[in-house]
C-alpha positions in Angstrom: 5.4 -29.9 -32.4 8.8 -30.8 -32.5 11.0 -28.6 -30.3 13.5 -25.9 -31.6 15.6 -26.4 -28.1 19.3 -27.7 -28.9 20.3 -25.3 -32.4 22.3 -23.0 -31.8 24.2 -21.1 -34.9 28.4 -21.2 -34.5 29.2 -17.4 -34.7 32.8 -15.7 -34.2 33.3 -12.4 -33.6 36.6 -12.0 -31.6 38.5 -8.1 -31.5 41.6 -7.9 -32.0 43.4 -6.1 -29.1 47.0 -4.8 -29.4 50.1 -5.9 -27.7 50.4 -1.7 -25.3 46.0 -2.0 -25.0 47.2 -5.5 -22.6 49.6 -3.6 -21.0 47.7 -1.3 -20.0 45.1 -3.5 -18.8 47.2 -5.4 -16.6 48.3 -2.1 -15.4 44.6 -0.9 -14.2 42.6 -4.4 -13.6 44.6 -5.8 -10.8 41.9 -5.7 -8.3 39.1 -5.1 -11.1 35.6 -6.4 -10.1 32.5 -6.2 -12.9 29.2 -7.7 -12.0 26.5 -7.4 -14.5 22.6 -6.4 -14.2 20.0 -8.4 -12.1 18.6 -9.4 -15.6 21.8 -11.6 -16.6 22.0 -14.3 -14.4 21.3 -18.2 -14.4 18.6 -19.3 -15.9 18.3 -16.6 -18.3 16.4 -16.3 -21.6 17.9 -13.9 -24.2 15.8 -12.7 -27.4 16.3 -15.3 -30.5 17.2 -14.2 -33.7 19.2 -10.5 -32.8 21.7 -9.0 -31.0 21.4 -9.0 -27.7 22.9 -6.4 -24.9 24.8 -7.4 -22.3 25.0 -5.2 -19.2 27.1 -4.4 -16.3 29.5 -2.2 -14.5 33.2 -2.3 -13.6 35.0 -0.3 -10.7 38.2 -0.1 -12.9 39.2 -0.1 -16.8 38.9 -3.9 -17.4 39.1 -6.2 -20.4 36.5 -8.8 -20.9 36.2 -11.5 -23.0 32.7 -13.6 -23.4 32.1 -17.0 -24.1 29.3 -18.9 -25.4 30.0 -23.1 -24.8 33.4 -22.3 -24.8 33.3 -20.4 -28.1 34.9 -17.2 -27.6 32.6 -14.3 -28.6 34.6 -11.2 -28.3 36.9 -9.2 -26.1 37.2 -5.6 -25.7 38.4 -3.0 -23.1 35.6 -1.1 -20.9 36.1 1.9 -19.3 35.5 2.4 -15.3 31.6 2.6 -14.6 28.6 1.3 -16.7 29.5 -0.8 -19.8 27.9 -2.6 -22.4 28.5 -5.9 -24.6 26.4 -7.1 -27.6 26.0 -10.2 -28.5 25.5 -11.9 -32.2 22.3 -13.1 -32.9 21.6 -16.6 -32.4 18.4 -19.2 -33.3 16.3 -20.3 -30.7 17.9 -23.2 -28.5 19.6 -24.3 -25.2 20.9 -24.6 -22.8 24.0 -22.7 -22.7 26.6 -21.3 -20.3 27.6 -18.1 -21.1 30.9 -17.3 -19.6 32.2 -13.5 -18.7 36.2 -13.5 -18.1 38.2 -11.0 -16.8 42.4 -11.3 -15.7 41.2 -12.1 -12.1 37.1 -12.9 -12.2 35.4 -15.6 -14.1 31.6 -15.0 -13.8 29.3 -18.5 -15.1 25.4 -18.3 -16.3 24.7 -21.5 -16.5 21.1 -22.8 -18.2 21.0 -19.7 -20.3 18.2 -20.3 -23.6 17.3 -18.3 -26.6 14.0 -17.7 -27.4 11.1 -15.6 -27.3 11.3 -12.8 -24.3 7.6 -10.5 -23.3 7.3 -8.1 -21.2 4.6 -8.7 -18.5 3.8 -5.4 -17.2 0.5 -3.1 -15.9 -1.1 -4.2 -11.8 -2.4 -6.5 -9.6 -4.1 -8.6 -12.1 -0.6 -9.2 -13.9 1.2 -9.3 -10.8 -1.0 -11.9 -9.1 1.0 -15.0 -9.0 -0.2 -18.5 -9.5 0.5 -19.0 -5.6 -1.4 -15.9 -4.3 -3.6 -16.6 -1.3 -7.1 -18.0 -2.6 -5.8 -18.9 -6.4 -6.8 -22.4 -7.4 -4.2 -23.1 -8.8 -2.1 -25.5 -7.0 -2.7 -28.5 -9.4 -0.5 -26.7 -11.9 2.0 -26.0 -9.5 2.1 -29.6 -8.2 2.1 -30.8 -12.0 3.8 -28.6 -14.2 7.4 -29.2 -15.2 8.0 -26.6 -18.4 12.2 -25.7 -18.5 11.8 -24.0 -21.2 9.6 -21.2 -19.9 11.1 -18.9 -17.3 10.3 -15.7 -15.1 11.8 -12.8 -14.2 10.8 -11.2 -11.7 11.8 -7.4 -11.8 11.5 -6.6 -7.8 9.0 -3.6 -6.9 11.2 -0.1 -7.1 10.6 3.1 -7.6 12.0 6.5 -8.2 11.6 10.1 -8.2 14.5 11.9 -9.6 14.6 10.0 -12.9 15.6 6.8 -14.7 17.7 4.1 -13.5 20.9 2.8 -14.8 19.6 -0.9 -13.8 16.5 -2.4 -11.9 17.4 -3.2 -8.5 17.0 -6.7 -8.1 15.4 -9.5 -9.7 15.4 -13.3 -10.4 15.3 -16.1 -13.2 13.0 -19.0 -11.8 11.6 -21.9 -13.9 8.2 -23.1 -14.5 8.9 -25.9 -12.2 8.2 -27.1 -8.7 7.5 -24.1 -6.2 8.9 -22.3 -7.9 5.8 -22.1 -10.0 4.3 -20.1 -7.3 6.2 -17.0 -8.1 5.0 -16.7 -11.5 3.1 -14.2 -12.9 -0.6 -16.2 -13.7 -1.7 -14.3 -16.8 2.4 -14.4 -18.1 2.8 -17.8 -17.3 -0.1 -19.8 -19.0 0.2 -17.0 -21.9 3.4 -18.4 -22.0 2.4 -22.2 -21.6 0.4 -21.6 -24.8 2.7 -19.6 -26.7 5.5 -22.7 -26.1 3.1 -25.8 -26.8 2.1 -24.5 -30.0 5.3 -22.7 -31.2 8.4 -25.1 -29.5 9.9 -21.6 -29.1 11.5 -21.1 -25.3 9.5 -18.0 -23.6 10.6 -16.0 -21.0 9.0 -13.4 -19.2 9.8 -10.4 -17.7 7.1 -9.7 -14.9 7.2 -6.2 -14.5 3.8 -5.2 -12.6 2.9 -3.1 -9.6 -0.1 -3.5 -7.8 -2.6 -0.8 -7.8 -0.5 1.4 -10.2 -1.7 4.3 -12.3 -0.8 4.6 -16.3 1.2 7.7 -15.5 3.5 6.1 -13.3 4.4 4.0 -16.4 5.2 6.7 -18.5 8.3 9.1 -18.7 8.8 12.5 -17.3 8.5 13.8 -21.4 5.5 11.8 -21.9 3.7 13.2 -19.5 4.3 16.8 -20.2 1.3 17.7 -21.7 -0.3 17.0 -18.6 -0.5 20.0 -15.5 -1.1 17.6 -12.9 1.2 15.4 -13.6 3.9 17.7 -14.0 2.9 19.9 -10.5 3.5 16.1 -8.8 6.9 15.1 -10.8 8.5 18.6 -9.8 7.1 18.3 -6.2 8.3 14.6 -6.4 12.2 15.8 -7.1 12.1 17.5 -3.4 13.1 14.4 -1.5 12.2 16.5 1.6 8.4 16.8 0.1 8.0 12.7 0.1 9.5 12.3 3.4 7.0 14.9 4.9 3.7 13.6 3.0 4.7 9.6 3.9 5.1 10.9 7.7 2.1 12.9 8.1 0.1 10.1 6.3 1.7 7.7 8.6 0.7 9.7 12.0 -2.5 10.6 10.6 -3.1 6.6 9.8 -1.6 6.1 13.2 -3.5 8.3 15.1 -7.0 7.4 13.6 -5.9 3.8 14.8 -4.9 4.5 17.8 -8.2 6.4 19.0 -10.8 3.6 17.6 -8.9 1.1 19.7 -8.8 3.4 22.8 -12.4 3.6 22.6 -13.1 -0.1 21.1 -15.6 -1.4 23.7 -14.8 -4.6 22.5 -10.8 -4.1 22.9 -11.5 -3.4 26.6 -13.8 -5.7 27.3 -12.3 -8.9 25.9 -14.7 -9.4 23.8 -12.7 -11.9 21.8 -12.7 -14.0 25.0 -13.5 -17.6 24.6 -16.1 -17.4 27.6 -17.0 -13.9 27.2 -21.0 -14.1 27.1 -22.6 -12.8 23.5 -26.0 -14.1 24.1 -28.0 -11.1 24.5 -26.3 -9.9 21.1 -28.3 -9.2 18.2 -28.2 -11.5 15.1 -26.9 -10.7 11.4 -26.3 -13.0 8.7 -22.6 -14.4 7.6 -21.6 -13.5 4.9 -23.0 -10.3 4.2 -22.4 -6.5 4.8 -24.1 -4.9 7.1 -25.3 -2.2 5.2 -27.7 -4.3 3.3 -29.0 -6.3 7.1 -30.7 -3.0 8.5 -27.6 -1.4 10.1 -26.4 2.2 9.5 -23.0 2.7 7.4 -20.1 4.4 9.8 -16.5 4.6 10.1 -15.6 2.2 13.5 -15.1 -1.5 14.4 -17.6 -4.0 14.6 -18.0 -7.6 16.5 -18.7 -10.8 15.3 -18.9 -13.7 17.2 -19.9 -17.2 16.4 -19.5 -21.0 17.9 -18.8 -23.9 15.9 -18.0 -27.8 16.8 -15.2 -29.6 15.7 -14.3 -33.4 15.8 -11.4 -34.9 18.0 -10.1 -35.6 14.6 -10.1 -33.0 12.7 -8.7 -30.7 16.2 -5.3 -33.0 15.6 -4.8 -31.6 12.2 -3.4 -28.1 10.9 -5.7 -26.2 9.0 -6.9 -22.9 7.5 -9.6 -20.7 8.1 -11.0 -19.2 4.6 -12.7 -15.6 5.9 -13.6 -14.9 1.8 -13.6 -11.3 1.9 -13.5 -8.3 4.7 -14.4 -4.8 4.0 -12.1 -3.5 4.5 -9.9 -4.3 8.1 -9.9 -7.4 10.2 -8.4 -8.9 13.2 -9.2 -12.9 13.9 -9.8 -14.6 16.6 -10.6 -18.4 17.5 -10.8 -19.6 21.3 -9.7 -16.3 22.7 -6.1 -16.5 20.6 -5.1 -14.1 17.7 -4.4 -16.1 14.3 -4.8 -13.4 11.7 -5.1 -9.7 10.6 -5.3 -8.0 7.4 -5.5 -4.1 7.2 -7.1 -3.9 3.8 -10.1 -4.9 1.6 -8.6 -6.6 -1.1 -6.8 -9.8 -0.3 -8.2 -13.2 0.1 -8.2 -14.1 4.1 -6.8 -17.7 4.3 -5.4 -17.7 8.0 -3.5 -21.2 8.9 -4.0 -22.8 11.9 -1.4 -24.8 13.6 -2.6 -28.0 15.3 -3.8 -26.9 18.6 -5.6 -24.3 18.1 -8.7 -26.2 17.5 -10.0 -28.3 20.3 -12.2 -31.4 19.8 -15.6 -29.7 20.4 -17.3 -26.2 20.7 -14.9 -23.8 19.5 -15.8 -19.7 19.2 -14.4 -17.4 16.7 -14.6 -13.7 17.1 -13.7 -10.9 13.8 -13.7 -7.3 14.8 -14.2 -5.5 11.6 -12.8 -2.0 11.0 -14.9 -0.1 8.2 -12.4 2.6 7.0 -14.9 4.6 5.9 -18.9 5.0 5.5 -20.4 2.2 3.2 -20.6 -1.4 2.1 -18.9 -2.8 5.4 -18.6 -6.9 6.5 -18.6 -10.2 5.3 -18.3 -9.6 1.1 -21.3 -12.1 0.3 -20.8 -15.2 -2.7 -17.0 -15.6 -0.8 -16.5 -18.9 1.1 -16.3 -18.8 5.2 -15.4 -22.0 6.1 -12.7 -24.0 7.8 -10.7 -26.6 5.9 -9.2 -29.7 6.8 -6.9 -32.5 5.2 -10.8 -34.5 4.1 -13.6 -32.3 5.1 -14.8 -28.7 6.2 -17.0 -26.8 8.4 -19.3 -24.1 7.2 -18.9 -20.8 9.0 -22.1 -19.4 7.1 -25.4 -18.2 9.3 -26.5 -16.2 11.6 -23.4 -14.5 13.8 -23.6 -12.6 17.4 -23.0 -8.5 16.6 -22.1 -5.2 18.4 -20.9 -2.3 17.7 -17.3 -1.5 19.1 -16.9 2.2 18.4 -18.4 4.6 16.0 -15.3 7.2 14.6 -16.6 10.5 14.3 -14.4 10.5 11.3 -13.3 8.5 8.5 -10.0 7.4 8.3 -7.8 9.5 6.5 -7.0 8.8 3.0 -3.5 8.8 2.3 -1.9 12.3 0.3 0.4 9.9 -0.9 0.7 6.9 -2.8 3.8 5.1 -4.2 2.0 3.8 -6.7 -0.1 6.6 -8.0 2.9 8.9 -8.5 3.8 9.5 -12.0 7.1 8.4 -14.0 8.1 6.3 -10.5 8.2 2.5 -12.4 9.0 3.9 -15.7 12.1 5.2 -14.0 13.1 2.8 -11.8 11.7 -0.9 -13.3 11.2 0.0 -17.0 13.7 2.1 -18.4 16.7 0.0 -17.4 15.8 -2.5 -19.2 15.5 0.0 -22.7 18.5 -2.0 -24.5 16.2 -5.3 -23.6 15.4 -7.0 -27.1 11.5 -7.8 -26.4 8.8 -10.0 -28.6 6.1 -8.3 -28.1 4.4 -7.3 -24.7 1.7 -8.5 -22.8 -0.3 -5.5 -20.2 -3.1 -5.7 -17.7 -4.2 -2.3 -16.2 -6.6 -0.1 -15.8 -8.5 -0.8 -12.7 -6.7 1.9 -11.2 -7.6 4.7 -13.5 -11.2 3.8 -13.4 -12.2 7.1 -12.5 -10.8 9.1 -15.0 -11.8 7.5 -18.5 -11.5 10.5 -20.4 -7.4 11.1 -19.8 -6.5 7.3 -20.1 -8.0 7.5 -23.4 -5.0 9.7 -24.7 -2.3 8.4 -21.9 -3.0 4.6 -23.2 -1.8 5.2 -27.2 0.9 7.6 -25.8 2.6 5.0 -23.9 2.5 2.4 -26.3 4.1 4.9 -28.8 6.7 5.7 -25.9 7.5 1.9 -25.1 8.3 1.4 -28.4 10.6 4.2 -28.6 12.3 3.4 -25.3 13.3 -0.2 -26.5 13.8 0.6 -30.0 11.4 -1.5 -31.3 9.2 0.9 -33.2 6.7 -1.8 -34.6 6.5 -3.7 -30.9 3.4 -5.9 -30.5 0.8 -4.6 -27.5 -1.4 -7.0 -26.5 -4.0 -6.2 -23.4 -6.2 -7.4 -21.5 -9.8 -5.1 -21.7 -11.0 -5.0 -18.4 -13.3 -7.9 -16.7 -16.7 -7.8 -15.9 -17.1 -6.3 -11.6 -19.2 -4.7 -9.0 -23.1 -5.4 -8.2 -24.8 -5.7 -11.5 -26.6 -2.1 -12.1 -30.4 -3.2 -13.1 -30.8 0.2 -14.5 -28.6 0.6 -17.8 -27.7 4.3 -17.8 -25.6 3.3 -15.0 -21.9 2.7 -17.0 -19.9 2.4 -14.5 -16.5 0.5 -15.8 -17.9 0.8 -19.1 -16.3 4.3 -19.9 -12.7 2.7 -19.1 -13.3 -0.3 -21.4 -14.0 2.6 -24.3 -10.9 4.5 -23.2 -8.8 1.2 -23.6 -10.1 0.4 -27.2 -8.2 3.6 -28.0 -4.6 1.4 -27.9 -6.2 -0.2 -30.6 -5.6 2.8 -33.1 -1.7 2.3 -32.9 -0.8 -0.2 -35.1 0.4 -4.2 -34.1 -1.8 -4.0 -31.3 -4.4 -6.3 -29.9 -6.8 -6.4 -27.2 -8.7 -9.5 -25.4 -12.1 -9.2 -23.5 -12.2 -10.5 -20.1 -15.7 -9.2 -19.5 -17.1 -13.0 -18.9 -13.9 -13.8 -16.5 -14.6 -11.3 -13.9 -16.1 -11.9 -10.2 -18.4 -9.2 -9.1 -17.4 -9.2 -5.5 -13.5 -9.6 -6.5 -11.3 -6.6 -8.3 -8.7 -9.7 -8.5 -10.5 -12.6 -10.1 -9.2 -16.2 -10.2 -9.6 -16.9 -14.0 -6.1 -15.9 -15.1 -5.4 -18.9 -17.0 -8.4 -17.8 -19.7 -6.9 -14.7 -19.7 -3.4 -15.9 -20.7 -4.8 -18.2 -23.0 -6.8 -15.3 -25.0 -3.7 -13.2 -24.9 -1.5 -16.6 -25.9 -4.1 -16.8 -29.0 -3.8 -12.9 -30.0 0.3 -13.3 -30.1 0.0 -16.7 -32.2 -2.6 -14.8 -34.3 -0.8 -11.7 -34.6 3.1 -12.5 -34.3 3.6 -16.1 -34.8 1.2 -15.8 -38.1 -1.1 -18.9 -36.8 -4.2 -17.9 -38.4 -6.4 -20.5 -37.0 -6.1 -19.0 -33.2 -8.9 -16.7 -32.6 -9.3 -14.0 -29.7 -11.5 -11.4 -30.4 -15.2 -12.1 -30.0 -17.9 -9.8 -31.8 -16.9 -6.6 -32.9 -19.7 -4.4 -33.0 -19.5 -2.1 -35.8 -22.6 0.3 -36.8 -26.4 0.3 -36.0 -28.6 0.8 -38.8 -32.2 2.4 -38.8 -33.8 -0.2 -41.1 -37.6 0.8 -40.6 -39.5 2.7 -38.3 -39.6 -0.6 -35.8 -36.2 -2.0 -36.3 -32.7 -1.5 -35.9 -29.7 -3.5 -37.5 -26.4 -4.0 -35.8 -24.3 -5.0 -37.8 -20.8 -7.1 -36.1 -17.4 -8.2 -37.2 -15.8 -11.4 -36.7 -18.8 -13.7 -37.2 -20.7 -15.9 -37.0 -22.6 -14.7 -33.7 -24.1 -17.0 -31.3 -25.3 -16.7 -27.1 -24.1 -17.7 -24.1 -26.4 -19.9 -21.8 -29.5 -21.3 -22.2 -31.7 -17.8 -23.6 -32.8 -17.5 -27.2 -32.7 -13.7 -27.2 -29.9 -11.6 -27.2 -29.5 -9.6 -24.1 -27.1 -7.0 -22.6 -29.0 -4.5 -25.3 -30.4 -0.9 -24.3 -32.1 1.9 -26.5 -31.4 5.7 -26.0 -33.4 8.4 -27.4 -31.2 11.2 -26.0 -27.9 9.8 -25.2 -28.3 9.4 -21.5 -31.4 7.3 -20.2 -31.5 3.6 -21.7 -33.9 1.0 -21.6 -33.3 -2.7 -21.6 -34.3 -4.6 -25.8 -34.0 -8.0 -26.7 -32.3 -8.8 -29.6 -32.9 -11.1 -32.2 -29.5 -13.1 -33.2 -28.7 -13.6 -37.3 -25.1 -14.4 -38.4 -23.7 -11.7 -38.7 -26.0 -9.3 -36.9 -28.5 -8.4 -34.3 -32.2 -7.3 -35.3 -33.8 -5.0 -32.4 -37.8 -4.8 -32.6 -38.8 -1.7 -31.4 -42.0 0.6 -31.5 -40.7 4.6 -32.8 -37.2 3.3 -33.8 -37.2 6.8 -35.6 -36.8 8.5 -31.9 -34.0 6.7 -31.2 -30.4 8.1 -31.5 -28.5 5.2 -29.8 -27.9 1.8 -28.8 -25.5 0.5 -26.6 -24.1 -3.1 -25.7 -22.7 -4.3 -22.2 -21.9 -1.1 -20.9 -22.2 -1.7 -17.6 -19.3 -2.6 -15.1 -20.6 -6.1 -14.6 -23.2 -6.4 -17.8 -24.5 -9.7 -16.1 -27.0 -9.7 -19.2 -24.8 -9.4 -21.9 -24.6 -12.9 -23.2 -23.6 -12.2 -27.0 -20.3 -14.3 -28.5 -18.9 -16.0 -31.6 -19.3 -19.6 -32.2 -16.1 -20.2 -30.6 -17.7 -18.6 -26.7 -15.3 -15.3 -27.2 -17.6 -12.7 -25.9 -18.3 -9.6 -27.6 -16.7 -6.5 -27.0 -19.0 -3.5 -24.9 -20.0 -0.7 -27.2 -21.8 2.3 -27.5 -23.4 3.5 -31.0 -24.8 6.0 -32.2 -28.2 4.5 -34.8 -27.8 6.2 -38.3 -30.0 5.6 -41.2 -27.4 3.9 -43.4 -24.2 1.8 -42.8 -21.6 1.7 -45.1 -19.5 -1.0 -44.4 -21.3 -4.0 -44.3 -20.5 -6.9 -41.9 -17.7 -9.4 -42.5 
């Protein structure tokens, strides 16, 4: 497709300033320095086709005239303090230099394009970058060379007594290089597709904070319907109340460490020691937790030790030990020396190794494991333990050496507060300075974190899409998410819904208009909240914007939409689907991921029989049942229903009714 880089429509719009307004200037802009917000710097990529906002604050009454390629713009006279500057629309293109002039300071953005600008926002999974630990993406990095799509990155903040003037850092990089490492995943292959199929430049403004809740997206007025919510903003104001709760969770964190390693057996006894004698140890298998081997759940450290040969060759090189998982707190040894710790569950552990660290021969690791809290504890299994060379790699998997360091009487405290749990603290301080931002559309990913309470997010989720809108001015904004993925064992018992209840919640953005959601359900890893597929996920949300915005009816994203179940007889049941025609996954001629209900709360597994446009259940009694439901598990490992294009179908819930009115499409 041939690029829309390089046109760029002349425009003039110069004020007229008179002869005493100079005067004066001169008279108050001596020493006048402006600088401008994070967002307008090199690199930049400014919204295509309307005015644009330009930001920034002076110390003094200043006049200030703007350039585009030399063009003058405008000039005009800002006050002391925050100003603002718009700028004429202009067609997609680049690059420019965009030049800011004052009587004593010349400020230069160099590279500067038009095109399309989205909003990247929600947690982890938006925020987790092409280079995060364990991603496979390196390839891309090492390949990709794509100018014309850019990042922002807006730098985590936060605040508690209200919005922000301006974020409080950030930076322009290019989908280039290393530099590629930085980028949001899901935005940046969103963005790869967008670009190869529309020419258009596309910049993204990665605004995500891991492990945030929904509330602390929304405003102080959004949320006022809401008692909680509101009790925690008011305590929030009280600086004094943050300090106090962050201290005591600190000492109480602290302390609980503390005590475990004064009574670690294996801290004072050195058992990480290279020479340190393990043989009379029991035996558990790596990976695995040891919940499931036979040994009793408890808050405490445990011991793993292990011995493992390496060649004179591969002891010259640097490598990296790949620990897959650890519920949920390690500490690493190999040959008696420390080479990595990680306090938490959910991070990849890729530990480098220096050369030296290895010797030519047997070598012995040690992992003392710190389980927080009662439960699943270890080695998460279907991860990769292994050690990696330039050529070749060693297996860590087997049977380890185990002992018990200390059993806590206690688990460790949760923390009374969380940054990101608190309500209004991003919209404040990373969303709402950027309201006179001109956006496409925006892309979110979020959800995990409000898992447990379905029910609220269902009204919270159309809310904040309503208030984004109204925030940018922008009152037809496209939404497009990301439904959640498929995680967690797979339940064999299909009351169990798990995740399922948050996917409903979700499809309730869906009832604000010039929205669209994807299914990730098939991209998910059980054993990994953050799973490596991002580039499907872009792609799907890529498809939904070319759809949806760009008007390119032949990209698809939404699988099987499942619409109404019809009694047909007294032994079958009709569901009837949208966006046909249907088709499975794998190798099975039956439909699965199906279970029956005859009062709402216990299901049984059905096989389903797959017709174009809908799914015929045999069943004995139909006229007992009241409803069916469809992948509504947190990992529906059986579901395995899609369109003839793979898109899985979406997880529903539906009640069985004698008649449907609407027929399939």
């Amino acid at each position: 497709m041939k690029s829309l880089l390089n046109n760029l429509r002349p425009v003039k719009a110069t004020v007229n300033i008179s002869a005493q307004l100079l005067i004066l200037m001169a008279v108050f802009s001596a020493n006048a320095k402006i600088t401008l917000a994070p967002q307008f710097a090199n690199d930049m990529v400014l919204q295509r086709d309307t005015p644009n906002i330009l930001q920034g604050y002076s110390d003094q009454p200043e006049s200030i005239s703007v350039y585009l390629d030399d063009r003058k713009l405008q000039s005009t006279l800002v006050e002391q303090g925050a100003w603002q500057l718009t700028l004429p629309a202009h067609i997609a293109g680049g690059p420019h230099t965009l030049n800011i002039q004052t009587s004593t300071q010349l400020i230069e953005l160099r590279n500067v394009l038009f095109g399309d600008v989205w909003l990247a926002s929600g947690q982890s999974n938006m925020e987790y970058t092409l280079g995060t630990l364990g991603s496979n993406y390196s390839p891309e990095i090492l390949s990709a060379n794509l100018p014309h799509i850019r990042q922002f990155r807006v730098d985590r903040n936060a605040a508690y007594q209200g919005p922000l003037s301006t974020v409080a850092k950030g930076q322009w990089t290019i989908a280039q290089g290393q530099d590629l490492s930085k980028f949001s995943a899901v935005g940046y292959f969103f963005a790869k597709q967008v670009h190869t199929h529309t020419g258009i430049p596309i910049g993204i403004i990665n605004n995500a904070y891991a492990g945030s809740r929904i509330q602390a997206w929304m405003s102080e007025s959004a949320l006022a319907a809401y008692p909680k919510e509101v009790n925690l903003l008011q305590r929030n104001k009280q600086s004094h109340e943050i300090e106090k709760l962050q201290t005591r969770d600190k000492k109480r964190y602290q302390s609980w460490q503390q005590e475990l390693a004064a009574k670690d057996l294996g801290l004072h006894h050195n058992w990480f020691a290279v020479h340190f004698n393990d043989n009379q140890w029991p035996q558990l298998s790596v990976p695995g937790y040891w919940t499931n081997q036979g040994q009793e759940a408890f808050s405490g450290s445990m011991w793993f030790r292990t011995r493992f040969w390496v060649s004179a060759e591969q002891a010259s090189q640097a490598s990296r030990l790949v620990l897959g998982r650890i519920v949920d707190q390690d500490d690493v040894y190999i040959n008696g020396q420390k080479v990595g710790e990680t306090q938490y569950q959910y991070p990849q552990r890729i530990y480098s190794l220096d050369s030296g660290v290895l010797k030519a021969g047997q070598n012995q690791i040690s992992v003392r494991i710190v389980a927080h809290r009662p439960g699943h504890a270890g080695f998460v299994p279907a991860k990769p333990y292994q050690l990696e060379f330039k050529d070749s790699l060693i297996s860590l998997n087997g049977l380890w050496r185990y002992q018990v360091g200390h059993r806590m009487i206690n688990a460790m405290p949760s923390p009374e507060f969380k940054t990101n749990e608190q309500p209004s603290v991003f919209y404040n301080a990373m969303l709402a300075p950027l309201a006179n931002t001109q956006f496409k559309g925006v892309i979110w990913y979020q959800g995990e974190s409000n898992a447990e309470e379905p029910t609220i997010y269902q009204s919270l989720f159309p809310d904040m899409i309503r208030q984004w809108r109204a925030l940018f001015s922008q009152p037809t904004l496209p939404f497009l998410y990301v439904q959640l993925a498929n995680y967690m064992q797979a339940q064999q018992d299909p009351s169990i819904a798990g995740w399922a209840e948050i996917r409903a919640a979700q499809t309730q953005g869906l009832t604000v208009s010039n929205t669209a959601m994807v299914s990730a359900i098939d991209l998910g890893e059980w054993n990994d909240i953050h799973p490596k597929n991002k580039a499907s996920v872009g792609q799907r949300l890529a498809n939904a914007a070319l759809q949806k915005v760009y008007n390119k009816p032949d990209f698809s994203y939404q699988g099987p939409v499942l619409t109404c179940a019809e009694r047909v007889s007294g032994h079958e049941i009709k569901i009837h689907s949208e966006f046909s025609p249907l088709a499975i996954t794998g190798q099975d001629t039956k439909v699965q991921g199906f279970s029956i209900s005859e009062d709402n709360a216990n299901y049984r597994w059905i096989e389903g029989e797959l017709h174009p446009t809908s799914i015929v259940l045999k069943v004995k009694e139909a006229n007992k049942l009241v409803s069916v439901s469809y992948a509504w598990q947190s990992n529906p490992t059986r579901a395995n229903l899609s369109n003839s294009q793979g898109l899985p179908a979406y997880p529903a819930k539906l009640p069985i009714k004698d008649h449907c009115e609407i027929a399939a499409k």
